[in-house]
C-alpha positions as CSV (number, residue, x, y, z in Angstrom):
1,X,97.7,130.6,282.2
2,X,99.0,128.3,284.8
3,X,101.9,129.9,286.9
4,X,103.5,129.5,290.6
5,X,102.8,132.2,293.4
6,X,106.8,132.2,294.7
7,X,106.2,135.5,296.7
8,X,105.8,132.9,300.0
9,X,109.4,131.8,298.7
10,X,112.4,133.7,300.8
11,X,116.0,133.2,302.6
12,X,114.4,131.4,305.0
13,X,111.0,130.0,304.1
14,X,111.4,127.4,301.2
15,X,108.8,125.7,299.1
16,X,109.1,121.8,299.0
17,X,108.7,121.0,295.2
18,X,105.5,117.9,294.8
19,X,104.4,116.1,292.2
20,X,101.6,118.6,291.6
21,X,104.2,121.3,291.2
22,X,105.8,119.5,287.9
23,X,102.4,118.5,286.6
24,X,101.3,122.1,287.0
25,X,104.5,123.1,285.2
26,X,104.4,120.8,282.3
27,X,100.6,121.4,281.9
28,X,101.2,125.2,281.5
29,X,103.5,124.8,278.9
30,X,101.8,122.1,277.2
31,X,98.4,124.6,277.5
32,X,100.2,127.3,275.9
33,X,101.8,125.6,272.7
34,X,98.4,123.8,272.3
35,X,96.4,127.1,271.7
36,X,99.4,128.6,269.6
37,X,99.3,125.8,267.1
38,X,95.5,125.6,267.6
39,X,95.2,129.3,266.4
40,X,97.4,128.5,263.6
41,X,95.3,126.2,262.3
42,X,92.0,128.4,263.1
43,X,88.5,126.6,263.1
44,X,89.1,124.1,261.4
45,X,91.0,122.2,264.4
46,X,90.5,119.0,264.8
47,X,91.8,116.9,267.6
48,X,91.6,114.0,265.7
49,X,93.9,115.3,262.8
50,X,98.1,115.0,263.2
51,X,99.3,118.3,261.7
52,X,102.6,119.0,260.6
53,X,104.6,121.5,262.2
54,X,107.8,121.1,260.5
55,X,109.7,118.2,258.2
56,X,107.7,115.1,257.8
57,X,108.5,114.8,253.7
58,X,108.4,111.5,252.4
59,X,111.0,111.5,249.3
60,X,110.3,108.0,248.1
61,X,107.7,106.7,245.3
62,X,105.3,103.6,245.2
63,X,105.7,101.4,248.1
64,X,108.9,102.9,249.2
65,X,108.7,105.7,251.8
66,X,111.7,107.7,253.3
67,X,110.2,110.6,255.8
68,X,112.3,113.6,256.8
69,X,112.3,114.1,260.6
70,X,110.5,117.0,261.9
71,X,107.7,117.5,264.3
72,X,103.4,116.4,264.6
73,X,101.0,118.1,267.0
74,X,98.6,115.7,267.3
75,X,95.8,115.4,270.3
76,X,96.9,118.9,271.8
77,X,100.8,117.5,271.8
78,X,103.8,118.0,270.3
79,X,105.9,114.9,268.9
80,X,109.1,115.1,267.4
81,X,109.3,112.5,264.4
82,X,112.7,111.0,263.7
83,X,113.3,110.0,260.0
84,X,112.2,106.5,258.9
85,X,112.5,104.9,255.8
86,X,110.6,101.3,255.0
87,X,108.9,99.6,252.4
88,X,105.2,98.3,252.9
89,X,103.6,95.6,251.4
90,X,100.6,93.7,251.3
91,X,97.8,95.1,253.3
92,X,100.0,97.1,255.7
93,X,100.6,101.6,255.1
94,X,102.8,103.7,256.7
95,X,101.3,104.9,259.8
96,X,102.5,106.6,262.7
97,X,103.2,105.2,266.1
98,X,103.2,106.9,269.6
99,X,106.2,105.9,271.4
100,X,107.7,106.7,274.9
101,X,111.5,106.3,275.2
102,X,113.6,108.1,278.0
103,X,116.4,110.4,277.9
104,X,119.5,108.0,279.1
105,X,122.0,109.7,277.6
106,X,125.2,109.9,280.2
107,X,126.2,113.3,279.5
108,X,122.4,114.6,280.1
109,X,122.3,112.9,283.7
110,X,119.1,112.2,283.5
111,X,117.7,108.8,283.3
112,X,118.3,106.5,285.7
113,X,116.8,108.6,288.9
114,X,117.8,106.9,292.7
115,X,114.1,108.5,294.7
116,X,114.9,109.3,298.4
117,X,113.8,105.5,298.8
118,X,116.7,103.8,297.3
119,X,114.0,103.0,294.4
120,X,115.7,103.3,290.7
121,X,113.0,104.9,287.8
122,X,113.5,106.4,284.1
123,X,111.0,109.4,284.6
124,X,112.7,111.5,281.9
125,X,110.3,110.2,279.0
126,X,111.0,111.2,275.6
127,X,107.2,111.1,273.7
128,X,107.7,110.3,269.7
129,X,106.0,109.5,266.8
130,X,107.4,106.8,264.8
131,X,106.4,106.1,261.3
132,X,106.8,102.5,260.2
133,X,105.0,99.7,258.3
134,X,101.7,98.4,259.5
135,X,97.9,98.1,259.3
136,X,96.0,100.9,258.6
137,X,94.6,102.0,262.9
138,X,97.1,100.2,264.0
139,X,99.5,103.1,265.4
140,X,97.8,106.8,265.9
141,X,97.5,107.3,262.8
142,X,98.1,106.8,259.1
143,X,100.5,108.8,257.1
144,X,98.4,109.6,254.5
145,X,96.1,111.6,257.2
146,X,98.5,114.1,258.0
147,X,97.9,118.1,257.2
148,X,100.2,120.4,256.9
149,X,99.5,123.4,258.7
150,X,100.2,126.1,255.9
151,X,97.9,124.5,253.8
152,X,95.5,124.4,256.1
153,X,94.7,128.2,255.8
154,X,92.0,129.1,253.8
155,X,93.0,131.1,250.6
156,X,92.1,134.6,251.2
157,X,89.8,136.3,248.9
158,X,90.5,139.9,248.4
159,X,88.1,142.4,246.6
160,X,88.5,146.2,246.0
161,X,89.1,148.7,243.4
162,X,92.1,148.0,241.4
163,X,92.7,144.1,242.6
164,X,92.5,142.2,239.3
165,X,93.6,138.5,240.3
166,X,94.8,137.0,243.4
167,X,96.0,133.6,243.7
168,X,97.6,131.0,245.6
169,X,97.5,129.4,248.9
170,X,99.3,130.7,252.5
171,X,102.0,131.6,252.7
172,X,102.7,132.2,249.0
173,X,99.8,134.7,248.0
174,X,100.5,136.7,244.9
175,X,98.2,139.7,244.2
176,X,98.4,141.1,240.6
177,X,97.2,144.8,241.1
178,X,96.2,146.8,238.0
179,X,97.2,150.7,238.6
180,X,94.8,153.1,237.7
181,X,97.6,154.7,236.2
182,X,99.3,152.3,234.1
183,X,100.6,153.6,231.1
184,X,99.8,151.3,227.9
185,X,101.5,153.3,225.1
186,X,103.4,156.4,224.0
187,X,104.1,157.1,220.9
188,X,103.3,160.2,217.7
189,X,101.6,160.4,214.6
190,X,102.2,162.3,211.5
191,X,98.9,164.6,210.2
192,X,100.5,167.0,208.5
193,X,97.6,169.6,207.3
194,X,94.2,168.9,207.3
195,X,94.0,170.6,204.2
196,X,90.9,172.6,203.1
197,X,89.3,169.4,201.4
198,X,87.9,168.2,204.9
199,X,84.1,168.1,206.0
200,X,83.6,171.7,206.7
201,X,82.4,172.3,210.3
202,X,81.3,176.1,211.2
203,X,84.0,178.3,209.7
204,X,86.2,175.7,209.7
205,X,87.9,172.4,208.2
206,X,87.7,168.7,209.8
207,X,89.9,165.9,208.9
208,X,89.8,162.3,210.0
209,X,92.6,160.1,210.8
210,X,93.1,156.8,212.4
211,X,96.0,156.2,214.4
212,X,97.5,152.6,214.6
213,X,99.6,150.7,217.2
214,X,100.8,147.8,218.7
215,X,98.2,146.1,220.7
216,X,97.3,146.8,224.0
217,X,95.3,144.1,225.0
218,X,92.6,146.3,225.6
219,X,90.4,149.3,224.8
220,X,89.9,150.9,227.9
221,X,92.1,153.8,227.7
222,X,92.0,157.3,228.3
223,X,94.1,159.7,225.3
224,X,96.1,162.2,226.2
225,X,97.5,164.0,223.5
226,X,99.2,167.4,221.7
227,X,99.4,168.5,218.3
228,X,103.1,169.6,217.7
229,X,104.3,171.5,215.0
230,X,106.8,170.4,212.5
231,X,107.6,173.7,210.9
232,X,110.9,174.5,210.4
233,X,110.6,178.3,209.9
234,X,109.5,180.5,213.0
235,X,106.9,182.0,210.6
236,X,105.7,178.9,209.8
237,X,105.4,177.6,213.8
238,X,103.4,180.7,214.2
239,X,101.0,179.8,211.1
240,X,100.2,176.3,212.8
241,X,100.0,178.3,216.1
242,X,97.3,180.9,214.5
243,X,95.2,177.9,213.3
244,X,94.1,176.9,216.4
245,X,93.4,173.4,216.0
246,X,91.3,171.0,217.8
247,X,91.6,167.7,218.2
248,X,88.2,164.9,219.0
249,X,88.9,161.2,219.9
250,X,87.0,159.2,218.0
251,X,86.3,155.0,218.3
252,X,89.2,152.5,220.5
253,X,90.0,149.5,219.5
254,X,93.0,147.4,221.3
255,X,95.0,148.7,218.7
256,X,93.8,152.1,216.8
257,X,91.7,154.9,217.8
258,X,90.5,157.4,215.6
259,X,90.6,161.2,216.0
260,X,89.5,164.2,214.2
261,X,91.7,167.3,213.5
262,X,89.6,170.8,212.7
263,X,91.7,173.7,211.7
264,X,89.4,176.5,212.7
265,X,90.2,178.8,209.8
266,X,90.5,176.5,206.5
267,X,92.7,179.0,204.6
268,X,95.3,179.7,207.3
269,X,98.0,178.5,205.5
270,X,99.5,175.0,205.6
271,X,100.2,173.4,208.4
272,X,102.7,170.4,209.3
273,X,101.6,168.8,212.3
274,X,102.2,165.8,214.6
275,X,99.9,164.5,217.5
276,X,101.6,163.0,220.3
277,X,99.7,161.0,222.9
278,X,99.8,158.9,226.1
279,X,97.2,155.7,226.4
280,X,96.0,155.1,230.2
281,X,94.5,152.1,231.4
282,X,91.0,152.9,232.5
283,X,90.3,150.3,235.9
């Protein structure tokens, strides 16, 4: 980075300010903002490309154009663009126009500057781009060839367990993210007893049963589930409790699964059951 050694600068040595001194000034600056926008924009810099920095929106239709103010870097320079608004016609475009004006503004007391010669210059220039009406090369460039930075950046593309979608374009990126622990449904069934008129596995007695719900838009899904009993009688808890049940997921759909309830000892008495589960998505 460009900078001035002022540690020969004291009470009573002085440094004369030249012509190189402001030109090494200005070009530091303008070095430093060039690389900052130029990062921005990443490889795909082109010098030949105006980029928008900020404003530049054109809120009229057809032929008409009305541009916002706002600000081009364009060549490794900075231009403010005041607001325009024209109509083109025939062969002519909107295109953008370098222009050099100079700050004469009273209150700034700048321009007009008296040199040590009695000679009278404007030397405080004012470097714009002005969008009018005319042939399409005839100014810098055309309007239609301007980028705007933020779109400029490449979509990212993100892969990894548990990303489902990502979309969008910089600065707005929206990642939908499936947790691995996303709950699909809650909910209970009745079974009652499976009874003694089940397929008879071992010593015991299997019942199926298919258990239906709204639909989940997909079957992969872990079960978690309980069989709860319904008795109302303490004797009759410890019946169901005595049976020991056991439970086997069967096939998942989006919207049913089916499971299989044995009661180990068929005759144990009847039993009033419920099975409550949990559905996890599996991702």
């Amino acid at each position: 980075m460009r900078k001035l050694d002022t540690s020969y600068i004291s009470a009573t040595s002085g440094m004369p300010i030249k012509s190189g001194t402001l030109n090494h000034l200005q070009t530091a600056y303008q070095e430093a903002i060039a690389a900052a926008v130029q990062g921005l924009i990443g490889q795909g810099y082109s010098s030949s490309i105006p980029y928008i920095l900020i404003g530049c929106i054109n809120s009229g239709s057809g032929s008409t154009y009305n541009i916002s103010d706002g600000a081009v870097f364009f060549n490794g320079e900075v231009y403010i663009t005041p607001a325009a608004s024209f109509t083109i016609g025939g062969s002519n475009v909107a295109v953008g126009v370098l222009t050099t004006g100079f700050d004469n503004t009273p209150a700034d007391n700048a321009d007009p500057v008296e040199f040590t010669d009695g000679s009278v210059y404007n030397v405080h220039q004012i470097r714009t781009v002005v969008f009018q009406a005319g042939l399409s090369g005839s100014g810098a460039f055309n309007f239609a060839s301007l980028v705007a930075i933020n779109t400029n950046i490449p979509q990212l593309a993100l892969t990894g367990s548990g990303l489902a979608v990502v979309s969008g374009t910089y600065p707005n990126i929206n990642v939908a993210v499936a947790s691995p622990n996303k709950i699909l449904r809650t909910s209970s069934v009745s079974i009652g007893d499976p009874g003694t008129s089940g397929t008879v596995i071992s010593s015991g007695v299997a019942s199926s049963y298919t258990v239906s719900f709204a639909d989940v838009g997909t079957a992969s899904y872990a079960i978690a589930g309980e069989l709860v009993s319904n008795s109302s009688t303490t004797a009759g808890q410890i019946s169901d409790a005595s049976n020991n049940f056991v439970v086997i997921a069967g096939s998942k759909t989006s919207n049913s699964f089916g499971i299989i309830v044995k009661k180990k000892d068929g005759s144990a008495g009847t039993a009033n059951l419920s099975f409550e589960f949990v559905l996890s998505a599996i991702v």
